[in-house]
ZADO-1210 file (C-alpha; in nm, 4 decimals, padded with zeros to 6 digits):
<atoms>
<atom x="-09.0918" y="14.5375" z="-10.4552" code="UNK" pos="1"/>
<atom x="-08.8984" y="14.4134" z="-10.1513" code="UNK" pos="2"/>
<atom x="-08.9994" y="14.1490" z="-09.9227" code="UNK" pos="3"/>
<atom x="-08.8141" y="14.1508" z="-09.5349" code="UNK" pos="4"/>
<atom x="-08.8868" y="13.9542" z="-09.2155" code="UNK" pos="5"/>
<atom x="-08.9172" y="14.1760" z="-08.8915" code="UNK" pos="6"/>
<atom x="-09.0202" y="14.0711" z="-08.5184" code="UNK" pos="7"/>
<atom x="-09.2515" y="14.2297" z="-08.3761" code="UNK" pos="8"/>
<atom x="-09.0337" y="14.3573" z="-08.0821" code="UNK" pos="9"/>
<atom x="-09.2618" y="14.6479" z="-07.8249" code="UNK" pos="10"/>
<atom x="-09.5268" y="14.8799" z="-07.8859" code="UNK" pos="11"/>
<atom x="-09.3759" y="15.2444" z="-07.8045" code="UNK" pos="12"/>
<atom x="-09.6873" y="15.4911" z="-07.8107" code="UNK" pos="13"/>
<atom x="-09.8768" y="15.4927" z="-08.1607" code="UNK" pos="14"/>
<atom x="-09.5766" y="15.2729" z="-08.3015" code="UNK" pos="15"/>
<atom x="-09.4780" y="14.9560" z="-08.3517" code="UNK" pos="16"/>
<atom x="-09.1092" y="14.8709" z="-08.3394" code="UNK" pos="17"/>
<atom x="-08.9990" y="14.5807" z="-08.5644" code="UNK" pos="18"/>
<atom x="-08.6352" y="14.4557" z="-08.5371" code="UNK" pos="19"/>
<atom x="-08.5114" y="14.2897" z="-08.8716" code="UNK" pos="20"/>
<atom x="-08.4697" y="13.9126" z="-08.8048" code="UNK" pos="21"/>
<atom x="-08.1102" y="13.8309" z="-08.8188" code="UNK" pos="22"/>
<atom x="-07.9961" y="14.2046" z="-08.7800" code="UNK" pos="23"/>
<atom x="-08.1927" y="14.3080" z="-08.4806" code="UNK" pos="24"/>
<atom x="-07.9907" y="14.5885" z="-08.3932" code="UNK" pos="25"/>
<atom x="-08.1748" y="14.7023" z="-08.7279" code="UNK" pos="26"/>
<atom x="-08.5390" y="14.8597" z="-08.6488" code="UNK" pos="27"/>
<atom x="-08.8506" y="14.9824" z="-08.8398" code="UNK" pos="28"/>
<atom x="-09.1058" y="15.1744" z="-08.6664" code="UNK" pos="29"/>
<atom x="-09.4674" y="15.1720" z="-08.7903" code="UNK" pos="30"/>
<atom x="-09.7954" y="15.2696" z="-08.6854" code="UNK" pos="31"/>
<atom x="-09.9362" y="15.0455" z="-08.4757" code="UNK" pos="32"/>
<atom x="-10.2692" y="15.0152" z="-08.6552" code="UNK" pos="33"/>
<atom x="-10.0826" y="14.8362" z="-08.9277" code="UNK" pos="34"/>
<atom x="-10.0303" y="14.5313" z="-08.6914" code="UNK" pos="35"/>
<atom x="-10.2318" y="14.4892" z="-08.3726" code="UNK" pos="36"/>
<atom x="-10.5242" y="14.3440" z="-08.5456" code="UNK" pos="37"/>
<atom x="-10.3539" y="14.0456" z="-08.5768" code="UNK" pos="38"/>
<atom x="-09.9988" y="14.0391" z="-08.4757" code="UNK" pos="39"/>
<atom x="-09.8821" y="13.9960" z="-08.1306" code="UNK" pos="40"/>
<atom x="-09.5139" y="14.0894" z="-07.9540" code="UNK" pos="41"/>
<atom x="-09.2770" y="13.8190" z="-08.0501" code="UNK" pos="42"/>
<atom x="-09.4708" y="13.7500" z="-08.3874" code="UNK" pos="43"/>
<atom x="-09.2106" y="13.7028" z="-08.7207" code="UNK" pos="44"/>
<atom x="-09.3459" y="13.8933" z="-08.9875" code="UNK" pos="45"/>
<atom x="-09.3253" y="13.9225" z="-09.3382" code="UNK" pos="46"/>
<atom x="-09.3237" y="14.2421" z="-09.4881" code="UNK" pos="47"/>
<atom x="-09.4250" y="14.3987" z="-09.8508" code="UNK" pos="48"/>
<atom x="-09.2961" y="14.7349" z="-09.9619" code="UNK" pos="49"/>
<atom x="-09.3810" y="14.9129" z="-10.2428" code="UNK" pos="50"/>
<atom x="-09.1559" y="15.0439" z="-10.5170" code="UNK" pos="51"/>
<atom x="-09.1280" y="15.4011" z="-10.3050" code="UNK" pos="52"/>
<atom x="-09.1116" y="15.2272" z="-09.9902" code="UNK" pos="53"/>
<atom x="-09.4516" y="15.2731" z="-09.8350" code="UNK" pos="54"/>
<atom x="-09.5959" y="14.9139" z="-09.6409" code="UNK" pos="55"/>
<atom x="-09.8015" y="14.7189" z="-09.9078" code="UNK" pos="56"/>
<atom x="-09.8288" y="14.3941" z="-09.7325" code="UNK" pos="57"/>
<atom x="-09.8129" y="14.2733" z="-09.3827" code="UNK" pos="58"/>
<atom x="-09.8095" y="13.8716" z="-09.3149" code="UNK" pos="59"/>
<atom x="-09.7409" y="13.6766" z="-09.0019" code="UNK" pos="60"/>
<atom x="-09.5065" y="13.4048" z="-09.0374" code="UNK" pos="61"/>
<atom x="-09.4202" y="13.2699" z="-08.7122" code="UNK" pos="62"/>
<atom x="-09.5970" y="13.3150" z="-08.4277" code="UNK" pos="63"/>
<atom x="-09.4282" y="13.3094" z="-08.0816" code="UNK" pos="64"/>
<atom x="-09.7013" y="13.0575" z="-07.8827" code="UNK" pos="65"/>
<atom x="-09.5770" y="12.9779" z="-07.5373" code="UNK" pos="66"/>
<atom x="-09.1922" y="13.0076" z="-07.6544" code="UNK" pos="67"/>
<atom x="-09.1762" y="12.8145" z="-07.9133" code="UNK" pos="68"/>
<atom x="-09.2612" y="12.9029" z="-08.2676" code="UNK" pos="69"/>
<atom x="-09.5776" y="12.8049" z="-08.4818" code="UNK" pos="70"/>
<atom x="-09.6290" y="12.8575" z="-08.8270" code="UNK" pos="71"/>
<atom x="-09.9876" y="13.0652" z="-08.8648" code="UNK" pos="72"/>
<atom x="-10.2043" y="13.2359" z="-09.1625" code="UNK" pos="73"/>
<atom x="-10.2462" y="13.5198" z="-09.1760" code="UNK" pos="74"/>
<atom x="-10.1893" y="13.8354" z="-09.3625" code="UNK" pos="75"/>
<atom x="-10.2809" y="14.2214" z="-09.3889" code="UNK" pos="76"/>
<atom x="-10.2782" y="14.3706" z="-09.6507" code="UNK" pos="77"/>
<atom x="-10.2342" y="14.7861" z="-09.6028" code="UNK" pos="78"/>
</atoms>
């Protein structure tokens, strides 16, 4: 199992688009239903794969509140 951090960056239709934190040129698109619930553009997330590299579990990690960062609870688990 891997574990990788990824910012919420824009919604583009169904999708989410997730930039890798500290390689942002790096992106992951998932369905947006994995992450609206809870996670808002900005947000640092934490994110579980599994061994064949479908999304186990999602966690917020930092949340961007007013431009500046705040540690939050909260996790998804899909």
């Amino acid at each position: 199992m891997s574990k990788n951090q990824y910012t919420l960056g824009r919604y583009e239709g169904e999708y989410a688009i997730l930039m890798e934190y500290g390689h942002e040129d790096n992106e992951l698109s998932i369905l947006k239903e994995r992450v609206i619930a809870f996670a808002n553009l900005g947000d640092r997330l934490s994110i579980q794969f599994d061994n064949i590299g479908n999304l186990k579990q999602v966690q917020v990690i930092k949340a961007k509140e007013d431009g500046k960062d705040t540690m939050v609870i909260e996790k998804e688990k899909v």
